[in-house]
C-alpha positions, 0 to 999 in steps of 0.5 A, spaced: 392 243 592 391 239 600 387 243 604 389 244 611 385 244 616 388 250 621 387 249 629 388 253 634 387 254 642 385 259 646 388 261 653 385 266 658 389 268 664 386 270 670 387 274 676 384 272 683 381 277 688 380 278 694 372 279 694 371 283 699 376 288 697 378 287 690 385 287 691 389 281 687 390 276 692 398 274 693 397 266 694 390 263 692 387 258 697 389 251 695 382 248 695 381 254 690 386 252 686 383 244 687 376 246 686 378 249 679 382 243 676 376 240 678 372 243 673 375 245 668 380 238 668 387 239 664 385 245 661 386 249 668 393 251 670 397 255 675 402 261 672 408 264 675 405 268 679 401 265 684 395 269 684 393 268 677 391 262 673 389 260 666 384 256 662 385 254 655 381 251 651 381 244 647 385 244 640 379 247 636 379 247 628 373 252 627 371 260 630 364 257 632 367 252 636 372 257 640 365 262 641 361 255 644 368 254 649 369 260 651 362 261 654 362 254 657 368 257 661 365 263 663 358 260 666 
């Protein structure tokens, strides 16, 4: 029997906030978005919503690589 190798992504959704108030934004400021492309490269995307982002991951094939990305992102 082949065994095949599973592979996986993870995506995380995020809300951006005013930080003086903690309400959600309606728009995020474009340098915002800018900067954050900037970091996190591809893996970075707007949502419908324009107050929201997301992060994924690289396509990964082991739960200790998705623990090891998601604590880069969160640095």
């Amino acid at each position: 029997m082949v065994q095949k190798t599973v592979r996986f992504g993870i995506e995380e959704e995020f809300f951006v906030s005013n930080p003086s108030t903690q309400h959600v934004v309606v728009r995020s400021v474009q340098s915002f978005q800018n900067e954050i492309r900037r970091i996190f490269d591809d893996r970075a995307s707007s949502e419908l919503l324009q107050s929201q982002i997301e992060i994924k991951t690289k396509v990964l094939t082991h739960v200790a690589e998705a623990f090891e990305s998601l604590a880069e992102h969160r640095r």
